[in-house]
C-alpha positions as CSV (number, residue, x, y, z in Angstrom):
1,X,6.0,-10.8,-8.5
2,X,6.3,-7.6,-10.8
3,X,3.5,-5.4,-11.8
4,X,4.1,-7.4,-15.6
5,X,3.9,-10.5,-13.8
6,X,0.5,-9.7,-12.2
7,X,-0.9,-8.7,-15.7
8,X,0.6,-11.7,-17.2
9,X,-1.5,-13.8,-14.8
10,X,-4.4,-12.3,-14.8
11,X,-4.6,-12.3,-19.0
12,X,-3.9,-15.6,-18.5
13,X,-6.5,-16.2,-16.2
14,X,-9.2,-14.1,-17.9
15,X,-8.7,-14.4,-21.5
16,X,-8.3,-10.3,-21.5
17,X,-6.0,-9.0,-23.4
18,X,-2.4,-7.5,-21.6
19,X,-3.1,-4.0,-22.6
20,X,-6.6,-3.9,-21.3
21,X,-5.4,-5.8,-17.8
22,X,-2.8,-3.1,-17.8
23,X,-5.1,-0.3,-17.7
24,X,-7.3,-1.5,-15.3
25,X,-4.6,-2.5,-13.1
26,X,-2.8,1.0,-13.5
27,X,-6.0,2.7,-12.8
28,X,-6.8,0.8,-9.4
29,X,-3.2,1.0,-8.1
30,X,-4.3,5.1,-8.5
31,X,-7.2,5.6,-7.2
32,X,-6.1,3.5,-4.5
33,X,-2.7,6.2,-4.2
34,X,-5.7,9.3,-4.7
35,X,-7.7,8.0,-1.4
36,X,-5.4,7.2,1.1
37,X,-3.2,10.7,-0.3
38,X,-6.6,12.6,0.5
39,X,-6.5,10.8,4.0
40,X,-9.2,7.7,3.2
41,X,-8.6,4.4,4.3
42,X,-9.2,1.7,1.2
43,X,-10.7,-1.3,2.5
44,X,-10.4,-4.4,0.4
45,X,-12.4,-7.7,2.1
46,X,-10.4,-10.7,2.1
47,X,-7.2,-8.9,1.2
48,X,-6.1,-5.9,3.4
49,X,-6.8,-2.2,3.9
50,X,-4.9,0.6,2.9
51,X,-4.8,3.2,6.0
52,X,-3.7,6.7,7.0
53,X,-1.1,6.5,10.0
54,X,-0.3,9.9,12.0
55,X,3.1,9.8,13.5
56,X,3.3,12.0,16.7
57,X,5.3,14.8,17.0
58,X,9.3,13.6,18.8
59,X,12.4,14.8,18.8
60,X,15.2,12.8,17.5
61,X,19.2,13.1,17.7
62,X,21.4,14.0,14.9
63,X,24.2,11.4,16.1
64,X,26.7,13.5,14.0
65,X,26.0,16.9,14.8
66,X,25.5,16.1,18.6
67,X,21.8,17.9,18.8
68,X,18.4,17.3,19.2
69,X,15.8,18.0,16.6
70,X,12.3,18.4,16.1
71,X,10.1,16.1,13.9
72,X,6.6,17.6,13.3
73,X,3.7,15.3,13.3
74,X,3.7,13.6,9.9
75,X,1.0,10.8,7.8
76,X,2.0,8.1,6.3
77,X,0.3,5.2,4.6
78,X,0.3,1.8,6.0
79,X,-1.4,-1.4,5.0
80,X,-3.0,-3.8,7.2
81,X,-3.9,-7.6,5.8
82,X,-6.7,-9.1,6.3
83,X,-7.4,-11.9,8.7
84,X,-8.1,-14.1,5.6
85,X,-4.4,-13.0,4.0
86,X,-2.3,-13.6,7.1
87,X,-3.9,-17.2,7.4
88,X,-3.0,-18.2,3.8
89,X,0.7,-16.5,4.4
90,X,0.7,-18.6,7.9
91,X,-0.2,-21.6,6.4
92,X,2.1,-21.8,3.4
């Protein structure tokens, strides 16, 4: 399902028209991007949270070049269902 697809549906659903659907969806999708940028977890009940991740600090091997290097601690986003979502996707 597309992004047109989802606004589709939900027109459909609500009797709103595309633009309008497009526009709210456009302006969750960034405040959702916004938090979890600023390092906020988004938490949706009954569909999933949007978290921060830290990756530790490793080295790594450059297969080609024959040497180790250094990758610095890093963030990045991650999303974790809800217990709700995973039983509708296990049951399907």
């Amino acid at each position: 399902m597309t992004k047109a697809d989802l606004v589709n549906q939900i027109a459909f659903q609500t009797g709103y028209d595309k633009s309008t659907i497009l526009n709210v969806v456009e302006a969750a999708i960034l405040n959702v991007k916004k938090s979890v940028a600023m390092g906020d977890n988004v938490y949706l009940r009954g569909f999933g949270s949007f978290i921060v991740k830290t990756r530790a600090e490793k080295y790594a091997r450059n297969v080609s070049a024959h040497k180790s290097i250094l990758v610095p601690e890093h963030k990045i986003a991650g999303f974790r269902p809800s217990k709700q979502f995973n039983e509708l996707v296990n049951n399907k």
